[in-house]
C-alpha positions as CSV (number, residue, x, y, z in Angstrom):
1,X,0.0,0.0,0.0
2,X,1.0,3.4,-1.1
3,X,1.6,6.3,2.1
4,X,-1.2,8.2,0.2
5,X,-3.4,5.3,0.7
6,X,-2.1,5.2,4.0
7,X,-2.9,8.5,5.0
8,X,-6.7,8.1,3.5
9,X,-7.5,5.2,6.3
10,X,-8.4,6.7,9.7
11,X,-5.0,5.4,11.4
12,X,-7.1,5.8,15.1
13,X,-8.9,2.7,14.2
14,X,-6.0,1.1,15.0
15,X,-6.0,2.2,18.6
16,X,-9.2,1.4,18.7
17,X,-9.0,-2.0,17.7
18,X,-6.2,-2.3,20.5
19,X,-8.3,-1.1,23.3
20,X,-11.0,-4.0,22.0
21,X,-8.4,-6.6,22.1
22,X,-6.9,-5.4,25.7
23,X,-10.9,-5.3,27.0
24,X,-12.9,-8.3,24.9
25,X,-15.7,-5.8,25.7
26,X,-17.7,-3.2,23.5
27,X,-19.0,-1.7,26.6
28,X,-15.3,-1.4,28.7
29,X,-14.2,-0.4,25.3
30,X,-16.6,2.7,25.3
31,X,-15.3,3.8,28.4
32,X,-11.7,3.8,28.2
33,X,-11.9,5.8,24.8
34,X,-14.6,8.3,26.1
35,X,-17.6,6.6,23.7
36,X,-21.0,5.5,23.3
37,X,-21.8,2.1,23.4
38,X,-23.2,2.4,20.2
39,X,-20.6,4.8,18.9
40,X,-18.1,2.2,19.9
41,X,-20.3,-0.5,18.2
42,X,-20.1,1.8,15.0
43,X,-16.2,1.7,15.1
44,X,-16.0,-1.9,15.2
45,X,-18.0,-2.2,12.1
46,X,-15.7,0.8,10.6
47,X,-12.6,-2.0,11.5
48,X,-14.5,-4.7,9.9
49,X,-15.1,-2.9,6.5
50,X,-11.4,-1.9,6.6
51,X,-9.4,-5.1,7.6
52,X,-11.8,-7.1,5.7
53,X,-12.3,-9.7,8.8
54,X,-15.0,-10.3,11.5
55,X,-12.0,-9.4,14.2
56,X,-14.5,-10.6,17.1
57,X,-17.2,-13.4,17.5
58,X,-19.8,-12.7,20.8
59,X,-19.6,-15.5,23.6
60,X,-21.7,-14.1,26.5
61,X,-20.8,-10.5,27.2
62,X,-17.2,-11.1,25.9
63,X,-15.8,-10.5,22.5
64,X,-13.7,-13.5,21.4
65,X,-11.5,-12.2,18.8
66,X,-10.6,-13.7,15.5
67,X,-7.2,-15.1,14.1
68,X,-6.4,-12.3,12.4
69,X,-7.4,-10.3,15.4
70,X,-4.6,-11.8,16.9
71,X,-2.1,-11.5,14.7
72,X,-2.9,-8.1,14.6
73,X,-2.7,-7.1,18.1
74,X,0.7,-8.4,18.4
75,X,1.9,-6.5,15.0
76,X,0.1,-3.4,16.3
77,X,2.5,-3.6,19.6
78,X,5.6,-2.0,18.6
79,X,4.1,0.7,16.0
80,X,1.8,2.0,18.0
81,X,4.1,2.2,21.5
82,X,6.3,4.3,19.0
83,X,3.4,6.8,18.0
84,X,2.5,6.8,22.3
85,X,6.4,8.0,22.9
86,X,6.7,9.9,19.6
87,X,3.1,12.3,20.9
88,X,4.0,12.2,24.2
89,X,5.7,15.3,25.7
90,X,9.5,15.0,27.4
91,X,11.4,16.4,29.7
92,X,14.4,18.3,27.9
93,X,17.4,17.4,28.8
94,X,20.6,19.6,27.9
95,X,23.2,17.0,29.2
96,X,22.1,15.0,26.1
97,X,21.1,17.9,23.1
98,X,23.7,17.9,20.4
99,X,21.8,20.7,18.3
100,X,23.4,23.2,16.4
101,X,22.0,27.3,17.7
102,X,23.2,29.9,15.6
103,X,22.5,33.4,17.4
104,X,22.8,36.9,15.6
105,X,24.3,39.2,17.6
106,X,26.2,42.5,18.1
107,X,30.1,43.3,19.2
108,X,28.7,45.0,22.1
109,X,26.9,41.9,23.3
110,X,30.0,39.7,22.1
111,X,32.5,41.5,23.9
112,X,30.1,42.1,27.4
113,X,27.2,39.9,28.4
114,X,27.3,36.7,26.2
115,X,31.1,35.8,27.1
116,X,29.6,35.8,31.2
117,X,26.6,33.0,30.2
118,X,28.9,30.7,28.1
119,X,30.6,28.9,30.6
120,X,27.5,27.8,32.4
121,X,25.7,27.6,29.0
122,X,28.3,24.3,27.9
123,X,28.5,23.1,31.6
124,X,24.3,22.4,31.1
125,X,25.2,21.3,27.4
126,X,28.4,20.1,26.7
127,X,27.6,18.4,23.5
128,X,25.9,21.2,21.7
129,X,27.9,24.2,19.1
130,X,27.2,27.6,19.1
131,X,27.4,29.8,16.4
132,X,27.8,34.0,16.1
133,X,26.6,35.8,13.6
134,X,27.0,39.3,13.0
135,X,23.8,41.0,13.7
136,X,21.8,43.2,10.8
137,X,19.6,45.2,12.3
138,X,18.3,46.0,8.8
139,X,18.0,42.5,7.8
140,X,16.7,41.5,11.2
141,X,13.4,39.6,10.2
142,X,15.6,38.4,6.9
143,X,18.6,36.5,9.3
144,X,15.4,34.9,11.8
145,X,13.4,33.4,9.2
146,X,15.7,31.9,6.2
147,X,19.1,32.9,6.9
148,X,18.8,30.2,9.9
149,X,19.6,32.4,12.7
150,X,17.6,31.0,15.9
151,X,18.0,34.1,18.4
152,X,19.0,37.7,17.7
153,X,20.4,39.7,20.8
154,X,20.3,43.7,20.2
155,X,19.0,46.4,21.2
156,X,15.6,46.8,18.9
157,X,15.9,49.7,16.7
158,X,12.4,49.4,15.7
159,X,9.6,47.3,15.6
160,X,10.0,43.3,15.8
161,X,6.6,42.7,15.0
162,X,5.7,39.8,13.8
163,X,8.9,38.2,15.8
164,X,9.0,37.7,19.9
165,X,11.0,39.1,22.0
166,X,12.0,39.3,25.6
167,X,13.8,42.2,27.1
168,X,17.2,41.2,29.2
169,X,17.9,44.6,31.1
170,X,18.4,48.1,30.2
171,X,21.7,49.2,29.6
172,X,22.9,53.0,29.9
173,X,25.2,54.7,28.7
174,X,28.9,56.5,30.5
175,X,31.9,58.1,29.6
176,X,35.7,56.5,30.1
177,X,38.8,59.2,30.6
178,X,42.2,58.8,31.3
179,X,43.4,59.1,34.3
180,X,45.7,61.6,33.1
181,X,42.8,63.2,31.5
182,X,42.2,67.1,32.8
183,X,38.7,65.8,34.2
184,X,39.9,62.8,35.6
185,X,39.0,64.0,39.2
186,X,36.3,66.9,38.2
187,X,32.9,67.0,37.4
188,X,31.9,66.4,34.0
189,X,29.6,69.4,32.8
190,X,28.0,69.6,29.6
191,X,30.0,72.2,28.2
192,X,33.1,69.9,28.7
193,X,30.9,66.9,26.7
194,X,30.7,69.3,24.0
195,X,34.0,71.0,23.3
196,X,36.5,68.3,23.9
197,X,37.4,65.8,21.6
198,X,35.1,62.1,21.3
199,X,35.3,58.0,20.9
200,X,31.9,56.5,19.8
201,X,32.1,52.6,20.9
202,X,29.6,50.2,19.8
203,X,27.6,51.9,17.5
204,X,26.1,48.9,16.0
205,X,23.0,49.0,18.4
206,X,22.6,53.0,17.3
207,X,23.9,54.3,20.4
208,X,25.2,57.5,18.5
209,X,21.4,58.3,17.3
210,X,20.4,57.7,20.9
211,X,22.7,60.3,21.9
212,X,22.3,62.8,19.4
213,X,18.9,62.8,19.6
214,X,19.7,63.3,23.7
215,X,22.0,66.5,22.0
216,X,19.5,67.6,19.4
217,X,19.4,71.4,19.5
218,X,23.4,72.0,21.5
219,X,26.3,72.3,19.1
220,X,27.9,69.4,17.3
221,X,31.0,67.5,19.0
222,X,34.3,66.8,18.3
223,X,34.1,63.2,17.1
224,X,37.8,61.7,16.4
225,X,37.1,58.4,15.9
226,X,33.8,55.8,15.8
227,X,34.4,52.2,16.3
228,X,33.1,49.0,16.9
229,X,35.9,48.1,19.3
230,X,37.4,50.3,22.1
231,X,41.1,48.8,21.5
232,X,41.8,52.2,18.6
233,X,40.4,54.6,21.1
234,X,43.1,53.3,24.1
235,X,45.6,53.7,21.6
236,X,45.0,57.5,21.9
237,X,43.4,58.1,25.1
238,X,46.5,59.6,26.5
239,X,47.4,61.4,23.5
240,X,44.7,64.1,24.0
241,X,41.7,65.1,26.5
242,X,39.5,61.9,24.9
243,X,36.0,61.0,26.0
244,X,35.1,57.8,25.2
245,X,31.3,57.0,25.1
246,X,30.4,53.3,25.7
247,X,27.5,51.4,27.0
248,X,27.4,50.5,30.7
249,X,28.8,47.2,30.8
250,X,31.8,47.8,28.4
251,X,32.5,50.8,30.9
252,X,32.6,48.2,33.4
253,X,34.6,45.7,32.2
254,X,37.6,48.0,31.0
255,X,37.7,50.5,33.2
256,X,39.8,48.9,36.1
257,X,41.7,47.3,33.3
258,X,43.0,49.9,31.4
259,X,42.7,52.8,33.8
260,X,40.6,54.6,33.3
261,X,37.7,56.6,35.3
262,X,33.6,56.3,34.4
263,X,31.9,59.0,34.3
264,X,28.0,59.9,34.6
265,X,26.9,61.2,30.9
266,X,26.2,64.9,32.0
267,X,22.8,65.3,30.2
268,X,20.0,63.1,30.7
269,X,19.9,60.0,28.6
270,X,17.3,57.2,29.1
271,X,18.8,53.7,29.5
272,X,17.7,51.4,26.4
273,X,16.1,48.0,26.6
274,X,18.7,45.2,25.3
275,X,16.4,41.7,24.3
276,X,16.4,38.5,23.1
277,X,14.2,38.2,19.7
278,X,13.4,35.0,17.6
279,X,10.8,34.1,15.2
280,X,7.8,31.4,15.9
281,X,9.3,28.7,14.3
282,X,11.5,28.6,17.4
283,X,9.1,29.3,20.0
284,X,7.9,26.0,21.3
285,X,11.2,24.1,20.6
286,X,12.3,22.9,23.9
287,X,15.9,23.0,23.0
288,X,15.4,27.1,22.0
289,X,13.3,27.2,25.0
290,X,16.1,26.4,27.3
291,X,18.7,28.7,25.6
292,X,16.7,31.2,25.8
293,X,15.3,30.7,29.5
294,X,19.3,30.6,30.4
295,X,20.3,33.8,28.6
296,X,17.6,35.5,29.8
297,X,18.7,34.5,33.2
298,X,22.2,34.9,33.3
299,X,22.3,38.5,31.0
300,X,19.7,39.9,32.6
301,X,21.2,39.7,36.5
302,X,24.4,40.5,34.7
303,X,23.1,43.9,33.4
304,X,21.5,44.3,36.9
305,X,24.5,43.3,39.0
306,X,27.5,45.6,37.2
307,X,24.8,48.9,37.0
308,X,24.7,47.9,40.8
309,X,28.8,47.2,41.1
310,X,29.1,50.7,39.6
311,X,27.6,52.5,42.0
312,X,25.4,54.4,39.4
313,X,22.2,52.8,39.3
């Protein structure tokens, strides 16, 4: 038989006809399957016309079933125990996933909060593989749906709809000097923003729109230099008065490192929401389910906790 023909025939007969073998009762068989008498009466007759056999004779108020009833009881066994496991729901288990997730994401969220859930990301799945892509946030909906991204992490710079999303924490937005710089151990005033020289970090999320939209109406500053890394702006950070603009966490990471001192933007900027965003396909997949339950988890206390360590929440 062809798997057209296959997919014609009412396939839950065959449950059916287990439930009769297992009771050798109409009646009991009613029951167990949430039926009539007569309705379950009417489904034996439906397994009659399409096995082609009696299946049962009547002795008393027991079912006695036929040869081929039997050999089809033991053939439904196996088949049927895989359809029970295949439709029955199951506990995830990362210890054991070997998938492949492919997240889109920004150097911002490279370089800050994603390195922090890694570790405890392969601890609960060693045997899975991540991999980054860089994130478009033009050609967001594009990289979610057939360029095989599972789960973009940005900062939305628009609407998502019809994708989900989940926000992990808003980050702000501070300043990095020197500590040779002539501010260093001063008060950072507007005017100062304004006339000395700038490093724009991680614009990729449109941090510099954010800003100048902050600035719209005040004279334009000195920008010297716009990058996706900070590494070119230390190289001149004590070759003149710099200010470094960066998002919160990147001003936590590096400032102890390198040297340098945070400062408060001196205007007032409202923090921006940084999510998680993936597209339906992924939504009830256990596997994605987990990934994102975990980076939700461990990004968003991260964001909390260094806004905290800072001092300038």
């Amino acid at each position: 038989m062809e798997l057209e023909e296959v997919y014609r025939r009412d396939l839950s007969l065959l449950v059916a006809l287990k439930v009769l073998l297992e009771e050798n009762s109409v009646s009991q068989a009613a029951l167990r399957l949430n039926l009539s008498q007569s309705a379950m009466s009417r489904v034996l007759g439906r397994l009659r016309d399409m096995l082609q056999d009696p299946l049962f004779t009547r002795q008393g108020q027991h079912l006695i079933p036929t040869q081929r009833a039997l050999e089809l009881s033991a053939e439904l066994n196996e088949p049927l125990e895989a359809l029970r496991l295949l439709l029955t729901p199951t506990d995830f288990d990362p210890t054991l996933c070997r998938q492949r997730f492919v997240i889109a994401t920004t150097d911002y969220a490279m370089q800050t909060i994603l390195p922090f859930a890694l570790p405890r990301i392969y601890e609960e799945a060693p045997h899975i593989s991540l991999e980054f892509l860089p994130l478009q946030h033009d050609q967001l909906q594009t990289q979610l749906t057939t360029n095989g991204a599972d789960i973009a992490i940005c900062r939305p710079t628009g609407s998502v709809d019809p994708l989900h999303s989940e926000v992990l924490g808003q980050v702000s937005v501070f300043c990095l000097l020197s500590k040779q710089h002539p501010l260093a151990e001063k008060e950072l005033t507007l005017e100062d923003y304004l006339s000395l020289p700038h490093a724009m970090i991680a614009i990729s999320d449109g941090v510099k729109a954010l800003i100048d939209h902050a600035l719209e109406g005040y004279p334009s500053r000195k920008m010297v230099m716009r990058a996706y890394h900070l590494e070119a702006a230390l190289a001149i950070v004590d070759k003149m008065p710099l200010i470094i603009t960066v998002p919160a966490d990147l001003a936590y990471l590096v400032a102890e490192r390198h040297d340098l001192v945070i400062k408060s933007l001196p205007f007032e900027f409202t923090p921006f929401d940084y999510s998680l965003i993936w597209h339906s396909r992924c939504e009830h997949s256990a596997p994605q389910r987990w990934l994102r339950s975990l980076l939700k988890e461990e990004c968003g206390r991260l964001i909390e906790k260094r806004i905290g360590d800072m001092g300038l929440a």
